[in-house]
DRENDRENPA-142921 format. One line per field, with one value per residue: residue number from 1; chain; residue in one letter; z, y, x of N, C-alpha, C in turn. Coordinates in steps of 0.05 Angstrom, whole numbers. Atoms other than C-alpha are relative to their C-alpha. Layout:
% residues N
n c(NUM|...)
chain c(A|...)
res c(A|...)
n.Z c(Z|...)
n.Y c(Y|...)
n.X c(X|...)
ca.Z c(Z|...)
ca.Y c(Y|...)
ca.X c(X|...)
c.Z c(Z|...)
c.Y c(Y|...)
c.X c(X|...)
***
This chain:
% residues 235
n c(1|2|3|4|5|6|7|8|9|10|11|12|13|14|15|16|17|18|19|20|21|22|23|24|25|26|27|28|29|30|31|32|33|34|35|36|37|38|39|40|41|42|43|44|45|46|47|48|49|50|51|52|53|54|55|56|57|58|59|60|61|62|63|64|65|66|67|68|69|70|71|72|73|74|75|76|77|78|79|80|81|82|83|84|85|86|87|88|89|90|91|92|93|94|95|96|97|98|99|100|101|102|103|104|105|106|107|108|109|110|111|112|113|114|115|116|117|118|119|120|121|122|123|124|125|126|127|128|129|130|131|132|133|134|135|136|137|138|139|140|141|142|143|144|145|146|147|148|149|150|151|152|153|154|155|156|157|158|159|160|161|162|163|164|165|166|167|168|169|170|171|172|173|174|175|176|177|178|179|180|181|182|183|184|185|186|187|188|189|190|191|192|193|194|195|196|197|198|199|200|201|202|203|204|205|206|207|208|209|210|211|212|213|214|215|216|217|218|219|220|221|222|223|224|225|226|227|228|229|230|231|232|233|234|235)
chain c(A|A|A|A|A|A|A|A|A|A|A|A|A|A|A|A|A|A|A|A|A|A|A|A|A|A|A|A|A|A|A|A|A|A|A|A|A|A|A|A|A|A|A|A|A|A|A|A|A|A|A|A|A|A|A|A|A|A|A|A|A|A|A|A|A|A|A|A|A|A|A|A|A|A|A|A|A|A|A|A|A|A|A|A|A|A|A|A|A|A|A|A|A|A|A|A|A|A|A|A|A|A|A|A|A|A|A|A|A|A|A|A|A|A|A|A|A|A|A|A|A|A|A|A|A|A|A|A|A|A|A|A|A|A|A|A|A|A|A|A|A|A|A|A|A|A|A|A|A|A|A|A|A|A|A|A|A|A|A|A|A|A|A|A|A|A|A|A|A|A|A|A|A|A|A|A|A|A|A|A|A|A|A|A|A|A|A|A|A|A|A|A|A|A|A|A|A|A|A|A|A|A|A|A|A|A|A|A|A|A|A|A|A|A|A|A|A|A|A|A|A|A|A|A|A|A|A|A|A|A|A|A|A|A|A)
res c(X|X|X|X|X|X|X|X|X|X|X|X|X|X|X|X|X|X|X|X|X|X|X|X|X|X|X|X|X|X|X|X|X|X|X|X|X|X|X|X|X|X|X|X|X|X|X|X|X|X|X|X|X|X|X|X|X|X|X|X|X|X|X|X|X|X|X|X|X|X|X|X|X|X|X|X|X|X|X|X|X|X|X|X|X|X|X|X|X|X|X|X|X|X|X|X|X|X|X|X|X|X|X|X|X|X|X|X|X|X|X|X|X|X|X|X|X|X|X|X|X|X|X|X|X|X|X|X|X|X|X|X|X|X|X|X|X|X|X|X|X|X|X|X|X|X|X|X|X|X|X|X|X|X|X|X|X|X|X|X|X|X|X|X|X|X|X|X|X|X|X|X|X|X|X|X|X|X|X|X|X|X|X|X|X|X|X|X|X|X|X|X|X|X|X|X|X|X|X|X|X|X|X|X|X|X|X|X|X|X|X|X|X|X|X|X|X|X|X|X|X|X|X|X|X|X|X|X|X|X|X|X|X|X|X)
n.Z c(28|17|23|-23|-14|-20|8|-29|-2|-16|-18|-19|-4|10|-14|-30|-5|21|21|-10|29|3|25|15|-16|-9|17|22|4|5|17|9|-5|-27|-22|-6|-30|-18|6|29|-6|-14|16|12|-14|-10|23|11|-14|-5|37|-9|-22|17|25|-1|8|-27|-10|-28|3|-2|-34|-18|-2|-16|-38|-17|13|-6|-19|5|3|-24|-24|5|-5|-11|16|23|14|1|11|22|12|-2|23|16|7|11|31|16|-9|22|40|15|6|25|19|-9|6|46|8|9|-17|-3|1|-32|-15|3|0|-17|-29|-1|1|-31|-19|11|-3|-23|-12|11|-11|-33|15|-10|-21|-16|13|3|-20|-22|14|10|-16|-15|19|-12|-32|4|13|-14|-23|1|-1|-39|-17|-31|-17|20|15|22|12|24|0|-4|21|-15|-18|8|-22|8|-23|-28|-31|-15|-30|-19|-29|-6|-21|-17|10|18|-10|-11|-29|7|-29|-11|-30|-11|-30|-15|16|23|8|26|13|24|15|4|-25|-4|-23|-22|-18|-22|2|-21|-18|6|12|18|12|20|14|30|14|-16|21|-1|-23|-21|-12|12|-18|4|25|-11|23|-10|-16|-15|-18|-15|2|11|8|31|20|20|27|19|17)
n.Y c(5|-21|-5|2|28|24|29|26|28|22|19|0|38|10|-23|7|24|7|20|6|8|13|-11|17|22|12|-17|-12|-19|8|-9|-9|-12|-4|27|11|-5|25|7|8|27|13|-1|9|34|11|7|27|14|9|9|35|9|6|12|19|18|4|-20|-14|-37|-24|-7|-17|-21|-12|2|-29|-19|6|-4|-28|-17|2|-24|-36|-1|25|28|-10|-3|35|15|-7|3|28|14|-17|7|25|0|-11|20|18|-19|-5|27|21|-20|10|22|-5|-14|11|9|-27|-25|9|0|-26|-29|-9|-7|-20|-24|-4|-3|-31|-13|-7|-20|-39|-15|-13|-10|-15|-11|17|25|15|25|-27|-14|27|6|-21|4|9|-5|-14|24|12|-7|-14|-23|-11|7|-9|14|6|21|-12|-11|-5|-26|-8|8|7|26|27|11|30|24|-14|0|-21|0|-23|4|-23|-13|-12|-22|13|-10|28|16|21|17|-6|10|-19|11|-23|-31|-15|-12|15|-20|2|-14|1|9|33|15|19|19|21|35|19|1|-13|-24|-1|-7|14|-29|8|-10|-18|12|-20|-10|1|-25|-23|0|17|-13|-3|-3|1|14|-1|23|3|25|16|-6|-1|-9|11|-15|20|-16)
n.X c(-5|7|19|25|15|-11|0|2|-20|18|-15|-23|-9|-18|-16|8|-6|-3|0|-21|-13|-42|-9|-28|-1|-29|-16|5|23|28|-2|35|-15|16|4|24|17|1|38|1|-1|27|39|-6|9|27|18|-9|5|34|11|-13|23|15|0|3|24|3|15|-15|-2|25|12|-12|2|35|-1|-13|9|15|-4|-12|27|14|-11|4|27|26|0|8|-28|-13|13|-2|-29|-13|3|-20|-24|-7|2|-24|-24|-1|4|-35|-12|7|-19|-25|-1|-8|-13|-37|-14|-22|22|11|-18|-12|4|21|-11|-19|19|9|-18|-17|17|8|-17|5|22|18|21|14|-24|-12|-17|34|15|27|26|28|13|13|12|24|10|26|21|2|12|33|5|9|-15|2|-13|-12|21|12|20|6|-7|23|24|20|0|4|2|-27|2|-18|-1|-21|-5|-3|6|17|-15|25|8|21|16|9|-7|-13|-2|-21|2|-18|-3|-16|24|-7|26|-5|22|10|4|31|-6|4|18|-16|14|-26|3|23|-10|-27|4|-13|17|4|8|10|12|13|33|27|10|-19|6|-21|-20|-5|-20|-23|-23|-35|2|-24|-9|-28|-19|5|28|5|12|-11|18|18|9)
ca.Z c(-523|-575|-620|-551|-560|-510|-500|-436|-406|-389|-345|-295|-300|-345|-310|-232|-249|-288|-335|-314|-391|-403|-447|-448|-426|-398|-438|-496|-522|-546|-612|-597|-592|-516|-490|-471|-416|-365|-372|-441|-423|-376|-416|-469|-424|-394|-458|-486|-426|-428|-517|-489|-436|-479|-537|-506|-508|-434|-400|-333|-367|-376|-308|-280|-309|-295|-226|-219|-266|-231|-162|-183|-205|-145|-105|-147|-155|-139|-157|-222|-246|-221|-255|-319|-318|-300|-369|-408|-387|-399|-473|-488|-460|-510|-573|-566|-558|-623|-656|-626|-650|-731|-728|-748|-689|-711|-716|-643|-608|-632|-661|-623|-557|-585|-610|-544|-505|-550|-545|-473|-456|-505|-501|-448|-468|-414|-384|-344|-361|-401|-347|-298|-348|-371|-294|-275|-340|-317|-244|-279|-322|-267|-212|-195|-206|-138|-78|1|57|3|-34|-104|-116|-170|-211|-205|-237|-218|-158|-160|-108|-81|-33|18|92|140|219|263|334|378|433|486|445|412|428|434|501|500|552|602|677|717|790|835|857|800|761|700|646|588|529|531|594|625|660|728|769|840|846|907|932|933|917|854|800|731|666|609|550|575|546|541|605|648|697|692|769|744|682|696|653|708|753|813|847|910|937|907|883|809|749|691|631|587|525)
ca.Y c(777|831|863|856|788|734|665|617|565|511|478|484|404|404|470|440|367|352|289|244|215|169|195|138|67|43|108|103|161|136|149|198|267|290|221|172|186|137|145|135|57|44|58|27|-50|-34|-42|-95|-130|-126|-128|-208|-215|-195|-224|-288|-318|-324|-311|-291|-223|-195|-222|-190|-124|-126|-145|-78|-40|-57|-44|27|40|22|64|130|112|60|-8|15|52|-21|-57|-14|-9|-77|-97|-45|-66|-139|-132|-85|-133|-184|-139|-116|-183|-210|-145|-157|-225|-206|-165|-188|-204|-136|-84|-119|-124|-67|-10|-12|-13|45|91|83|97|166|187|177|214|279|280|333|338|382|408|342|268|223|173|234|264|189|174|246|231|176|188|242|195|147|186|204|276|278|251|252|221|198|152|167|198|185|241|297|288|262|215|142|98|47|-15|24|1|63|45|96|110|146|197|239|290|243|256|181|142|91|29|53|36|93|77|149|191|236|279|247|299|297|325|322|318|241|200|180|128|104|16|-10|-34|-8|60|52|94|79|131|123|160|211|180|216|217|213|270|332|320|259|301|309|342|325|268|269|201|189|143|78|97|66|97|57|84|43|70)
ca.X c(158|162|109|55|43|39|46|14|56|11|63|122|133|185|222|215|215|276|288|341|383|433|483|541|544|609|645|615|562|489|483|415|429|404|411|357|299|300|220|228|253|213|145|184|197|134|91|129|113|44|40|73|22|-33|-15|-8|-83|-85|-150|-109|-95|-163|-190|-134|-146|-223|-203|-159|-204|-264|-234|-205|-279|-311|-259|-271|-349|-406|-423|-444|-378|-335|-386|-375|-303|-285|-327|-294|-229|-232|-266|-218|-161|-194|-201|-127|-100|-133|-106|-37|-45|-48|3|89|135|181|127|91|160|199|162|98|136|183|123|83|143|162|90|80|144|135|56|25|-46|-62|14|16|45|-10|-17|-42|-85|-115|-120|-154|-191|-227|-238|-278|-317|-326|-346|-421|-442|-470|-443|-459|-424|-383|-435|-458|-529|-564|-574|-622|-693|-760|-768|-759|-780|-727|-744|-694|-697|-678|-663|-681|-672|-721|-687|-721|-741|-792|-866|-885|-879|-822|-819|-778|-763|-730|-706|-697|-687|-684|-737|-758|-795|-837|-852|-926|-964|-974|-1028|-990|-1013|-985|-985|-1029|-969|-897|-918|-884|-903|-940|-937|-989|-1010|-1066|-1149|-1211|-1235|-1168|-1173|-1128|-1103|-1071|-1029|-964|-904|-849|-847|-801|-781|-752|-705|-708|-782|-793|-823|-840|-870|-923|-937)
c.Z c(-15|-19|18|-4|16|5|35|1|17|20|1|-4|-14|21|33|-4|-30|-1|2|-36|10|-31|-12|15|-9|-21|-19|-5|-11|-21|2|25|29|20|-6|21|5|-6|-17|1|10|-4|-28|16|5|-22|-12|15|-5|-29|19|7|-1|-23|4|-2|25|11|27|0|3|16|17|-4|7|29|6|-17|18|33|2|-3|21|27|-3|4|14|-20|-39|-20|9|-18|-30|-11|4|-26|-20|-5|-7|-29|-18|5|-25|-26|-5|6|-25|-13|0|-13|-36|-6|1|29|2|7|40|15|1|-7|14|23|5|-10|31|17|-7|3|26|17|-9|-1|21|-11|16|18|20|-19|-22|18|20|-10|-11|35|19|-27|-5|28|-12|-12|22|23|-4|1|31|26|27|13|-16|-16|-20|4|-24|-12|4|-22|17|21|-1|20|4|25|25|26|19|29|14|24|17|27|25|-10|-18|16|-1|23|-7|16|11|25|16|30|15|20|-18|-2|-29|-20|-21|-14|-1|18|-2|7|25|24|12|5|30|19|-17|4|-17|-24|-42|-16|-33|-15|7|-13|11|20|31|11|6|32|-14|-27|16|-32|13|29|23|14|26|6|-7|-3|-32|-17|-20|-18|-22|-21|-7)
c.Y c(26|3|-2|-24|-20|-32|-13|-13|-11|-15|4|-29|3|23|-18|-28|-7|-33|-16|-15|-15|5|-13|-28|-8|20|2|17|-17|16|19|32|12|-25|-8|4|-30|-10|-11|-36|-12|-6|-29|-31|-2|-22|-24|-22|-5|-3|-34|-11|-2|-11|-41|-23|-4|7|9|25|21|-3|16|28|7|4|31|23|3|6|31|16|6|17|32|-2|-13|-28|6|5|-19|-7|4|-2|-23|-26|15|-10|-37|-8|10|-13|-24|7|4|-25|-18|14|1|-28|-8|17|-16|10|29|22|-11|-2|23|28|11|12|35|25|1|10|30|17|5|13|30|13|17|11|26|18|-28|-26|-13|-17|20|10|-23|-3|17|-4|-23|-9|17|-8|-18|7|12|30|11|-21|11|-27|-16|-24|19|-3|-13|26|13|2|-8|-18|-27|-10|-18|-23|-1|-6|26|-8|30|-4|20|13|15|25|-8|-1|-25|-15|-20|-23|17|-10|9|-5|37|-8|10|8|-9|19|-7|17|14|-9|-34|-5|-15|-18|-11|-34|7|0|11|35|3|10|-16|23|-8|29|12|-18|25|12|-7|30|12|-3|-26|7|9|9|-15|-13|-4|-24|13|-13|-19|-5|0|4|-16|9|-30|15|-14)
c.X c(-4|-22|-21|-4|6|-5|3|16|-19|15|27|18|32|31|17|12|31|8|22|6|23|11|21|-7|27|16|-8|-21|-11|7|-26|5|-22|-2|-27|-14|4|-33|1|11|-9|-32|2|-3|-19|-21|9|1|-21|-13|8|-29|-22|0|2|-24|-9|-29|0|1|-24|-6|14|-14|-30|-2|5|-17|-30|0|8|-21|-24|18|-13|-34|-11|2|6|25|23|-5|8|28|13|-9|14|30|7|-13|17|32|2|7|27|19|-6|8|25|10|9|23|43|8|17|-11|-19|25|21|-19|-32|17|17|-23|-20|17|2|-26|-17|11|1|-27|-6|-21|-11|26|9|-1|-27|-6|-16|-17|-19|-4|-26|-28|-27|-11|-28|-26|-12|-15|-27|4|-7|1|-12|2|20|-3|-1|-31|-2|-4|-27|-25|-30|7|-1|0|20|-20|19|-15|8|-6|-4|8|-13|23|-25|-13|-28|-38|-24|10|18|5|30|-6|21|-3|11|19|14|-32|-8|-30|-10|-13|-33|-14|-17|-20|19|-15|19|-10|-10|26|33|11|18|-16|-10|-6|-17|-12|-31|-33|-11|-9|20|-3|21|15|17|26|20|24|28|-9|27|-1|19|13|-11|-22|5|-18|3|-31|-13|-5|-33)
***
């Protein structure tokens, strides 16, 4: 541009994606100069579907939309953001149905439908459509700040206790004895040394936790079986 100054383009969309118009039906031209967007009809029937559908008194409409508002919230977040948007959207389902309700048959059937339609096709609050920028709009609202394994966090702050259960499982790396009952041969080791004791009869062996006055021939880190000679650990 001349004179040094310059001017951002927040968006390719319109460049890239273009705008499909109708400019005649059956030969004749539309009296509207550039044609009609297709979008532009479709936002248009949409809404005037759903002024109907809310305006009717039904209480099918708002359960629905809590249903899908409430399921869209629990995808992006946790219980919590469902919970919130599934009351959100069915108070606000009620409120604009009783507002819908006071208002004339010409102004609710024609010029709502035709201002929603003209302001959801030429708005770009941010370079993209408004339905992408209201749906990126409240994913962001909705979603927890902090996130792992793809759970919401609460947020960060002092500690709060919960009544949380956690399952563990112990492995061999664990430095407590676990029942076990090992058949050789093989060599079977431990972390920390044992008390081993051979049975009377069988010569089958027996592995306990070490006491006070167990005697140090009897400590063992690494027990070797042989053939079908069993080891079974007692804690």
């Amino acid at each position: 541009m001349s004179g040094g100054s310059t001017a951002g383009v927040r968006s390719y969309q319109r460049i890239f994606s273009p705008e499909r118009r109708i400019h005649q039906v059956e030969g004749r031209p539309l009296p509207v100069p550039g044609g009609v967007p297709l979008r532009w009809l479709g936002w248009m029937l949409g809404t005037l579907v759903a002024v109907l559908a809310v305006g009717s008194g039904s209480l099918f409409v708002p359960a629905a939309a809590a249903v899908a508002a409430g399921a869209g919230g629990l995808a992006i977040g946790d219980r919590t953001a469902g919970l919130l948007a599934a009351t959100a959207a069915a108070a606000g389902t009620l409120i604009l149905g009783i507002f819908l309700g006071a208002l004339d048959w010409p102004f609710r059937l024609v010029v709502l439908p035709m201002a929603v339609a003209t302001a959801a096709t030429q708005a770009t609050p941010d370079g993209r459509r408004p339905e992408r920028f209201a749906l990126s709009w409240a994913g962001l609202r909705l979603a927890p700040s902090r996130r792992s394994l793809g759970r919401g966090l609460p947020s960060a702050g002092p500690r709060r206790g919960t009544d949380t259960r956690i399952w563990i499982a112990p492995d061999a790396r664990g430095f407590r004895l676990r029942h076990a009952r090992v058949t050789g041969p093989g060599s079977v080791g431990f972390v920390e040394p044992v008390a081993v004791r051979r049975r009377l009869r069988g010569g089958n062996l027996v592995v306990r936790e070490p006491g006070l006055f167990t005697r140090r021939s009897r400590l063992r880190h690494r027990v070797v079986l042989k053939p079908g000679q069993t080891l079974e650990v007692r804690p």
